[in-house]
N, C-alpha and C positions, 0 to 999 in steps of 0.2 A: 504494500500500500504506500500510497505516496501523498505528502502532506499534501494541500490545495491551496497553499499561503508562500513556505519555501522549497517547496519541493526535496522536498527531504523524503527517503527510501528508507523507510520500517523495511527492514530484512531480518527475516525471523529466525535465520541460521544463525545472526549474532544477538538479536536479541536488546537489550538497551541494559549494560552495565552502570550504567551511570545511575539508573534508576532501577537497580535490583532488577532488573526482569530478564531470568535466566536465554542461555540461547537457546533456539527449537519453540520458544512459544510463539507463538500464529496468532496473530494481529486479531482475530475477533477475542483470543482469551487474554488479551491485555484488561491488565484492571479498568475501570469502568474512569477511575479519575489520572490515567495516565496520559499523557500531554506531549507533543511534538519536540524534541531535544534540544532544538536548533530555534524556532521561532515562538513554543510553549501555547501553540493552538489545539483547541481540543482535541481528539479522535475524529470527532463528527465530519470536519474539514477533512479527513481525509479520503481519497479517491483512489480507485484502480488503475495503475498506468497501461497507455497503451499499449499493447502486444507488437 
């Protein structure tokens, strides 16, 4: 998934260290109040990049 503000790539193989969220967790089972790394936009904002 990819933010909709800075374009930032939730890649789920790494995961978000910065914010405890192990690697291997898959973007719907991110916690509910976890936030964009880079520009701290919600979940909501974020989109499916194009293929």
């Amino acid at each position: 998934m990819e933010c909709g503000v800075c374009w930032h790539v939730y890649d789920p193989t790494e995961g978000d260290p910065d914010r405890r969220v192990p690697p291997g967790t898959a973007f719907t089972a991110l916690p509910q109040d976890w936030r964009c790394p880079i520009c701290d936009a919600t979940r909501i904002v974020f989109v499916r990049p194009n293929a």
